[in-house]
N, C-alpha and C positions, 0 to 999 in steps of 0.2 A: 259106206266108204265113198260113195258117189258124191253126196252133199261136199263133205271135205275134198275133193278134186276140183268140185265146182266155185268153191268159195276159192282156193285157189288160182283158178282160172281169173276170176270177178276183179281181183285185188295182186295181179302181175304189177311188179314195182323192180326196180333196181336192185339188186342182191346187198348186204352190207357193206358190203366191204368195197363197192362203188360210192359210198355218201364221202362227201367232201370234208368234214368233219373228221380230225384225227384224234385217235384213241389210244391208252396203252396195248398196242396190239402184240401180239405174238404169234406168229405164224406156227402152224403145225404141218407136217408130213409123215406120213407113215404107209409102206407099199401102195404106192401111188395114192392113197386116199390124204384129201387137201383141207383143212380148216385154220382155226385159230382160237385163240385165248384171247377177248377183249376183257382186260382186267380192272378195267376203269366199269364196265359193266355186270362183273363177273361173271360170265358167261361163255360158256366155251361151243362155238359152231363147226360144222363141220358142210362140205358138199358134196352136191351127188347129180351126175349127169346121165341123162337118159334122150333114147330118141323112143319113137313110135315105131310099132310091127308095121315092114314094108305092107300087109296084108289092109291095113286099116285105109280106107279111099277117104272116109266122111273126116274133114277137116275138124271138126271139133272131136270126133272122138279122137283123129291125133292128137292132140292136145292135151286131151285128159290123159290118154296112155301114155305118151311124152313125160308127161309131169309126174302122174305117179309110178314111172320107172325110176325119176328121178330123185323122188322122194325115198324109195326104196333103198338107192346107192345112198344117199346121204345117210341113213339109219347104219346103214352096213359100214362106212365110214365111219361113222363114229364112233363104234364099237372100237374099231381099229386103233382109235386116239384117244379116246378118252387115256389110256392109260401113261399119257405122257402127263397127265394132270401133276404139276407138287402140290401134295398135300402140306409140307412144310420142307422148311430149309434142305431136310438130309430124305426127305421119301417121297419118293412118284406114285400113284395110285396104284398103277401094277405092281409096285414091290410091297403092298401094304398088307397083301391076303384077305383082301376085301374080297368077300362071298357074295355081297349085293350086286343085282345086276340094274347099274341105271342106266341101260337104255331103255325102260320105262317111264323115265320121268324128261325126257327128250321131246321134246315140240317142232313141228314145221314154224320154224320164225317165218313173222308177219311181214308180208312183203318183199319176201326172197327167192322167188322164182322168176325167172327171165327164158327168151327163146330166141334163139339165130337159128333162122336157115334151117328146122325140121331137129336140130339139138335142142336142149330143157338143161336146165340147171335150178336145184332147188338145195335152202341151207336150212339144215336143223339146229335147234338151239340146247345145249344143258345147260341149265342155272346154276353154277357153284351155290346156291343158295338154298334157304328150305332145307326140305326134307333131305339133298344130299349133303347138306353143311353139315345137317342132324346126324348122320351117319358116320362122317369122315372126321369131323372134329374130334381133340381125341380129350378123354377122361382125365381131368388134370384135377388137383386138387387147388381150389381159387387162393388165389396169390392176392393182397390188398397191398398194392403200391405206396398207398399212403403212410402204412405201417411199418416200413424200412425206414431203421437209424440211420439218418444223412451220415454219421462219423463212418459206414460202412466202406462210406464212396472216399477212401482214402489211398486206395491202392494194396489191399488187401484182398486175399481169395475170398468170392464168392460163398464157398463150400459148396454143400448139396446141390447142387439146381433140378428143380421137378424138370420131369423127362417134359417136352411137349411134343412128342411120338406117338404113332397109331403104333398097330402090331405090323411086324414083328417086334420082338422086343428089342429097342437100342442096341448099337454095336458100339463097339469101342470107340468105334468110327465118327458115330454120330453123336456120341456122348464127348468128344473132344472142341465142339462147341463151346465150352467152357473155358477154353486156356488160349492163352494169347498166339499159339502155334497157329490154331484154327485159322485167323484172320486172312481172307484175303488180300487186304491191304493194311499195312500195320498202323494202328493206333498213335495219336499224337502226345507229345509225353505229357502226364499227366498233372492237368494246369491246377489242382485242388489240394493241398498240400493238409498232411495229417493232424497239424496244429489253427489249420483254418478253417471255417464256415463259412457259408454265404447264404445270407436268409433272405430269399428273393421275391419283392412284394409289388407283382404288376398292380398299375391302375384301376386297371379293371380285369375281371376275371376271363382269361385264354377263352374259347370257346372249340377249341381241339388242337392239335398236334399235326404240324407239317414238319417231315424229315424231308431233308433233301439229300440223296442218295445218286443223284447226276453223276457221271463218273465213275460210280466204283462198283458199275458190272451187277446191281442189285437183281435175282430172279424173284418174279413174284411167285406165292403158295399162298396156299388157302388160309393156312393158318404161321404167318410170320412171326417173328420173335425181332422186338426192339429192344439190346443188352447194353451192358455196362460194357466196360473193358475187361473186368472180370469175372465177367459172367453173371450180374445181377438182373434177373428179370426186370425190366421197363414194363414192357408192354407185350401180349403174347394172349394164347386164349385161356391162361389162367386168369390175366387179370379181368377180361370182358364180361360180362355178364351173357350166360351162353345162349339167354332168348335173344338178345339184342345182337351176339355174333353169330347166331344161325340164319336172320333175317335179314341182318344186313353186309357182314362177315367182320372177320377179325379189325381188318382194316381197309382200307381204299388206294389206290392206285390211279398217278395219272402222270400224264407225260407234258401236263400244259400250264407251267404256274399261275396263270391268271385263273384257268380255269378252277386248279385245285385252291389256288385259296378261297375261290366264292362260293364252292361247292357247298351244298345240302349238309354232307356229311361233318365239315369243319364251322358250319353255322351260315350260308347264306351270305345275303346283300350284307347280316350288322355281323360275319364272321371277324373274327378276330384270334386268328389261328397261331400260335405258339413256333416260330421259325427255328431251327437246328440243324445244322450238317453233320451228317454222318461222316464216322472216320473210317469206316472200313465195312466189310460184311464178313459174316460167317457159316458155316455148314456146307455139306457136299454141295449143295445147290447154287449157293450164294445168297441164302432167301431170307436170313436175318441181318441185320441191320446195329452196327455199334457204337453208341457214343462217347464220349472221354468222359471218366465219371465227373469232371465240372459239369458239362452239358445235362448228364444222367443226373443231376443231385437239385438242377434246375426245372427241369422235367418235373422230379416228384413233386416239387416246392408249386410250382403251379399250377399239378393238376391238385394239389391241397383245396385250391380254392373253387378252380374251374371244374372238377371232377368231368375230365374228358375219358380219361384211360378205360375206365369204370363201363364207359357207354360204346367206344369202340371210335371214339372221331380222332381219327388218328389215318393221316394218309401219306404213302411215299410217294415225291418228285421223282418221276423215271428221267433216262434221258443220256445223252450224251453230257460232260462237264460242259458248264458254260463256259464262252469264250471270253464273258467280260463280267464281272460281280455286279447280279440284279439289284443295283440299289431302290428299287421300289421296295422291295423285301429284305429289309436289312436283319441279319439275325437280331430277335427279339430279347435273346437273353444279353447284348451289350447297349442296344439304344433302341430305342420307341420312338416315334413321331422324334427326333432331334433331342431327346431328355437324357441324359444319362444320371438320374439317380431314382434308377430303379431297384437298385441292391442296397444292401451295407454286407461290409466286410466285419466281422466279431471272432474276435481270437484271444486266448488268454494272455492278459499283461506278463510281460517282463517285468523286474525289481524296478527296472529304471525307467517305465513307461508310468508306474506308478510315482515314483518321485516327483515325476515332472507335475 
């Protein structure tokens, strides 16, 4: 244990949550114990403050004893929080009846001990990722987005929708995900009419999926769900391939549009990330995400080509609504660089469309 107090000691730095640098954070409290959810990192920390036995005179063993009192609160802390975690839109870790205990898999983050005045403060870290994503993801049978009949996105139920629930097993509650009641904010009327199609053919192939979700109260979970209006799976951990959503997760989170479009996740410096606003959210939590089935029927059409859904590069715009419409980022499904014929419109003729 010694080495580990000492490496700490060697490597005192700024805690996180001093870097200048903002993140989709989400603060945590629970009986006095203080952390947060950085979901741009997926990563949930927690802290833990400690002083030294008045009894210790030798300044460096305060130190050591300081810190790892400190490190102790923060383990203990975190037990306490972790269980605010969503697992997905409608369940918290604590309601899950998860029997695993991951404060095993909890690390002293690097560089997160600080000292005032004979106080220690030190943050530990969980990785929503790995081995706990392995754990808490839940058993779904794989959905292929590509394989839904665009004529579905017509304003028609759904039907079935696979559960994307841990245990316990769904409540009625959380199975009303499906119907337009759910919605937190109501859906826009639906701009894709039953006698029309849109066969949507980017330039070049999307290189993931940015929802922008500003405004309407989005929570992030582990495992999100991006729906139609009635309920048609988009995007969700059916459709992810589940090594690629354990390692990396379902989806990504950020609060900083420049950042999220350049991101790793949506393809880098040559990203060229697929633009959509969301109309609403749904589930107890708020943690799924809904688009008018126009948007949802454009979506599938271009992950056709780009096969983004499939890998997981798919991230929400957290955020307050913007105050003025980001024209850097103009939604991709109406204009590109200033072009607008990116679609066509194909609908079956009228008697008189033929005459002509």
């Amino acid at each position: 244990m010694f080495p580990l107090i000492a490496a700490l000691v060697l490597t005192a730095a700024p805690l996180p949550a001093q870097q200048a640098e903002h993140y989709a954070i989400e603060p945590l409290v629970s009986q006095l114990a203080k952390g947060y959810i950085d979901w741009t990192q997926h990563a949930l920390f927690a802290y833990g403050d400690g002083i030294a036995p008045a009894a210790v005179a030798d300044p460096v063993q305060q130190r050591l004893h300081g810190l790892r009192n400190a490190r102790d609160a923060a383990f203990r802390n975190m037990h306490k929080l972790i269980g605010q975690v969503r697992l997905n839109a409608d369940t918290q870790l604590q309601d899950a009846g998860l029997n695993r205990d991951f404060q095993a898999l909890a690390r002293v983050a690097i560089g997160s001990q600080s000292e005032d005045q004979g106080h220690y403060r030190i943050a530990v870290r969980l990785l929503l990722l790995g081995d706990f994503a392995a754990a808490v993801l839940p058993q779904v049978e794989p959905i292929d987005p590509r394989s839904y009949d665009l004529s579905r996105f017509d304003g028609s139920p759904a039907g079935p929708v696979v559960a994307d629930s841990l245990a316990p097993p769904a409540t009625p509650d959380s199975l009303a995900l499906a119907t337009p009641d759910s919605l937190t904010t109501p859906a826009t009327p639906d701009s894709l009419a039953a006698d029309e199609l849109v066969f949507f053919v980017p330039e070049a192939p999307y290189t993931g999926l940015l929802i922008d979700v500003r405004g309407l109260g989005l929570q992030p979970s582990v495992a999100p769900q991006v729906l139609s209006t009635e309920g048609h799976v988009i995007h969700g951990a059916a459709t992810v391939d589940r090594s690629l959503a354990t390692d990396y997760g379902v989806a990504g989170y950020d609060d900083d549009i420049d950042r999220a479009y350049k991101s790793e996740r949506l393809g880098g410096e040559e990203a060229n990330p697929f633009v959509v606003k969301a109309t609403g959210t749904a589930g107890r939590y708020s943690g799924d995400a809904i688009l008018d089935n126009f948007d949802a029927a454009q979506v599938l059409q271009a992950d056709e080509v780009g096969d983004f859904l499939r890998q997981g590069r798919v991230t929400f715009l957290l955020g307050p609504a913007p105050a003025a419409f980001d024209s850097t980022y103009t939604d991709s499904v109406f204009i590109l660089e200033g072009k607008e014929h990116e679609f066509e419109l194909y609908r079956e003729m009228e008697p008189s469309d033929a005459a002509e």
